[in-house]
C-alpha positions in Angstrom: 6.4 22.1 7.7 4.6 22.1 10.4 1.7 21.0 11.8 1.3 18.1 9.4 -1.0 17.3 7.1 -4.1 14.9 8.7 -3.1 12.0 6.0 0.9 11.8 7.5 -0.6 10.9 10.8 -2.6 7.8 9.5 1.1 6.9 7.8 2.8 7.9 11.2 0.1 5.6 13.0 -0.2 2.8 10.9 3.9 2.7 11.0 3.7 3.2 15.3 1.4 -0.2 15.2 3.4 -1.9 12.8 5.7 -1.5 16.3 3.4 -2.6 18.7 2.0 -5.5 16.7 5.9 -6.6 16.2 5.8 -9.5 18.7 2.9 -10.8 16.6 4.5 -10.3 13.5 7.7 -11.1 13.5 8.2 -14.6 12.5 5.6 -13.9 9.2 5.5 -12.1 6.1 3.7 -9.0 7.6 7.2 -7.9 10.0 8.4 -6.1 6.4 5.5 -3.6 7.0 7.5 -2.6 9.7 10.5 -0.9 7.6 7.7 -0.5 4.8 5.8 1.8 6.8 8.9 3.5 8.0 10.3 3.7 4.6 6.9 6.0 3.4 6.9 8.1 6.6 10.6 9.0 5.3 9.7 9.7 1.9 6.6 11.5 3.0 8.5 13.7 6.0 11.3 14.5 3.0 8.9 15.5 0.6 7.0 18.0 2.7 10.5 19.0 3.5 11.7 19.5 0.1 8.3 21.5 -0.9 7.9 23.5 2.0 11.5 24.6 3.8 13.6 24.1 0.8 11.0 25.6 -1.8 12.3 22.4 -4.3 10.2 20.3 -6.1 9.6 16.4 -4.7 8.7 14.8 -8.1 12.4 13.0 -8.6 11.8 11.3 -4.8 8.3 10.2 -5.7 9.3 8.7 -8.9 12.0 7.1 -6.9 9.6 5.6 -4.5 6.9 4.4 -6.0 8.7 1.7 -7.7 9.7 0.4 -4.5 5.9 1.0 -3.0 5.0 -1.3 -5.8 7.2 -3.9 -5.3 6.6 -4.2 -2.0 2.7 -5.0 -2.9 4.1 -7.4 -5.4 6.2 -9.5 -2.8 3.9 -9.4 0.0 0.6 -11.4 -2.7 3.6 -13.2 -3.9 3.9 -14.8 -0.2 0.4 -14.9 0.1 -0.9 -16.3 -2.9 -1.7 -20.3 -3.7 -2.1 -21.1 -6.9 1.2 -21.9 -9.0 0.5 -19.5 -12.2 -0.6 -17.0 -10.4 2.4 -17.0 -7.7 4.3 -16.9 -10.9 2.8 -14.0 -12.2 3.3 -12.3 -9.0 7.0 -12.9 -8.6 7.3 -11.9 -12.4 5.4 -8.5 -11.5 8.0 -8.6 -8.3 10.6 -8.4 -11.2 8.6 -6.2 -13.8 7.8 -3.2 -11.7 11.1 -2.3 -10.7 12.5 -3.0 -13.7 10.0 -1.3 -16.4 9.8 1.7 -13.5 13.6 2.4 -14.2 13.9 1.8 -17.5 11.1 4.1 -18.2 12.5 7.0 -16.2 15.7 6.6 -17.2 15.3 6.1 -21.4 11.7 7.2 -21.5 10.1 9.5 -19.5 13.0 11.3 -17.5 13.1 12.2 -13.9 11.3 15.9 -14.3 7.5 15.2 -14.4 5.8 13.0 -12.7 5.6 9.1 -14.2 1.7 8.7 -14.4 2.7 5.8 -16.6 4.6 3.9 -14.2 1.9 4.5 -11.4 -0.8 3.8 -14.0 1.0 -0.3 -14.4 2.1 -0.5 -11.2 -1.7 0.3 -10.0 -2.9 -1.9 -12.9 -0.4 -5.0 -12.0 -1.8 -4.6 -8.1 -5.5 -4.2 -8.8 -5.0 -8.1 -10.6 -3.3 -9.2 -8.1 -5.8 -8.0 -5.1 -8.3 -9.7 -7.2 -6.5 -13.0 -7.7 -6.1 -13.3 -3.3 -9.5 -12.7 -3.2 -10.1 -15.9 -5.8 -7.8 -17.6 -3.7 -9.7 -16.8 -0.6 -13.2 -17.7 -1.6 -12.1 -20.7 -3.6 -10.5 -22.2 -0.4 -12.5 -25.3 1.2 -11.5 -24.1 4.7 -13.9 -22.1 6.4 -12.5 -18.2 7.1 -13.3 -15.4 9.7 -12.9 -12.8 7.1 -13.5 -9.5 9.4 -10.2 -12.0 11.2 -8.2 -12.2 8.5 -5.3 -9.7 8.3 -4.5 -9.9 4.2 -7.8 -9.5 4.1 -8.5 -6.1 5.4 -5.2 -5.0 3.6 -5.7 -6.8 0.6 -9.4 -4.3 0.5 -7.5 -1.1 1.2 -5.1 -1.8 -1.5 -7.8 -2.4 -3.8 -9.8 0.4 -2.6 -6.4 2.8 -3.1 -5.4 1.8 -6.3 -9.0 1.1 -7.9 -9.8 5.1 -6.6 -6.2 6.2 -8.2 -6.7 5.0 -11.5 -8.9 7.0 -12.8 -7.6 10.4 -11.6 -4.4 9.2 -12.5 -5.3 8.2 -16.7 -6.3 11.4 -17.0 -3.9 13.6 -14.5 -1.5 15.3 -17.1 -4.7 16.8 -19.0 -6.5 17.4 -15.4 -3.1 20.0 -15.2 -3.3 21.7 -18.1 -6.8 21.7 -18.6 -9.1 22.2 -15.4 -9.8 24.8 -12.9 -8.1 25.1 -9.2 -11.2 23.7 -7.9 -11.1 20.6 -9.8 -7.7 20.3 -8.8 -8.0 20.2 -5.4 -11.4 18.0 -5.0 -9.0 15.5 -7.0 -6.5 15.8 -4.1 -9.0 15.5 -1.6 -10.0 12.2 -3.6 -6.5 10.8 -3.4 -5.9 12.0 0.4 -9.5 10.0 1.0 -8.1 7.3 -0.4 -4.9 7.3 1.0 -7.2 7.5 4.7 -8.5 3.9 3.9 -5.6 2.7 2.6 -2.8 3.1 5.8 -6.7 2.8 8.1 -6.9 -0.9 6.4 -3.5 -2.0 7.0 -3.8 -0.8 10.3 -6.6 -3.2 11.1 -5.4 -5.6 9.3 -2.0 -5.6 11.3 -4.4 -5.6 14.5 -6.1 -8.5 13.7 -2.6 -10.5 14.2 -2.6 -9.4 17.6 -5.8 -10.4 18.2 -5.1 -14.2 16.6 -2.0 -14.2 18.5 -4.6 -13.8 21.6 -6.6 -15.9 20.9 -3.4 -18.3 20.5 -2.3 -18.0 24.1 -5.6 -18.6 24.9 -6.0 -22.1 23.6 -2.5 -23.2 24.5 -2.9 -21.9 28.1 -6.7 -23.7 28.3 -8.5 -20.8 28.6 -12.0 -20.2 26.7 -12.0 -17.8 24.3 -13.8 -14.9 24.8 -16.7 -14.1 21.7 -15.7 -11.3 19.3 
């Protein structure tokens, strides 16, 4: 099990400064990347686990998990986003993903293989909703910092992660049956670059907050802020 993977550690360190951006965090909607973050570090840890000490497969805890990965995604642009329809459409995919995840294991698909279906409209659902915060953003009168704008570094990574993942992913059950080991592994190397930017993004996107909650303390104690 043992030495990890590189990727684990950008989980493990984008989870260790969910911790030390806390204080900045915790009255917001970004403090539920704290027990986000912890919750995939888990799953992760458990699935090496499984795979390597117990010699078991890990597809039943992934299928479990991604629904909840989802969701997540879903409820943190449904706090983020302005415009009435498409906050709507954000709390219904809050509802959908879950829901249709489930069903589909349960009735459809079954727990044994992987569910590239309920990654592919998951992924789908969050692609249209990165897009729709960055409508949001540009539309907005106000003037924005956007290399100072937390959702906005994380809102890119998710984009980046799940506009990367859908194309391996369409075509992953024939990519199994059909290609060489060689293919197979420069698509994992795809999806372990990806998953680099991803947790990289939400890490300096959760460092940005302390970095506005500096330049906070700055103006109520008087103090010039310094030029970034």
């Amino acid at each position: 099990m043992f030495p990890l993977p590189a990727i684990f550690w950008f989980e493990i360190g984008a989870f260790l400064i969910s911790l030390l951006c806390y204080q900045q965090i915790r009255n917001g909607t970004l403090k539920w990347f704290i027990p986000y973050l912890f919750f995939i570090v888990c799953v992760e840890l458990t699935a090496l686990y499984m795979k390597n000490v117990l010699k078991m497969h890990n597809v039943k805890l992934y299928n479990l998990s991604v629904p909840i990965e989802y969701s997540f995604y879903a409820y943190l642009f449904y706090r983020y986003l302005e415009g009435p329809m498409i906050k709507r459409t954000a709390l219904i995919s809050l509802i959908f993903i879950p829901c249709f995840s489930y069903f589909n294991l349960l009735f459809v698909e079954g727990f044994t293989n992987f569910s590239t279906t309920n990654l592919l409209v998951s992924s789908g659902i969050v692609v249209i909703l990165c897009c729709a915060y960055f409508v949001d953003l540009f539309r907005g009168e106000e003037e924005i910092a956007l290399l100072r704008e937390p959702m906005f570094w994380i809102t890119t990574g998710v984009l980046f992660f799940n506009l990367g993942g859908l194309s391996p992913n369409l075509f992953w059950q024939y990519l199994l049956r059909n290609t060489s080991k060689e293919y197979s592994d420069l698509i994992q190397l795809i999806n372990d670059s990806l998953i680099y930017v991803l947790y990289t993004f939400i890490s300096i996107g959760l460092l940005c907050m302390k970095n506005l909650y500096r330049q906070t303390s700055h103006r109520s104690s008087g103090q010039r802020l310094p030029s970034l």
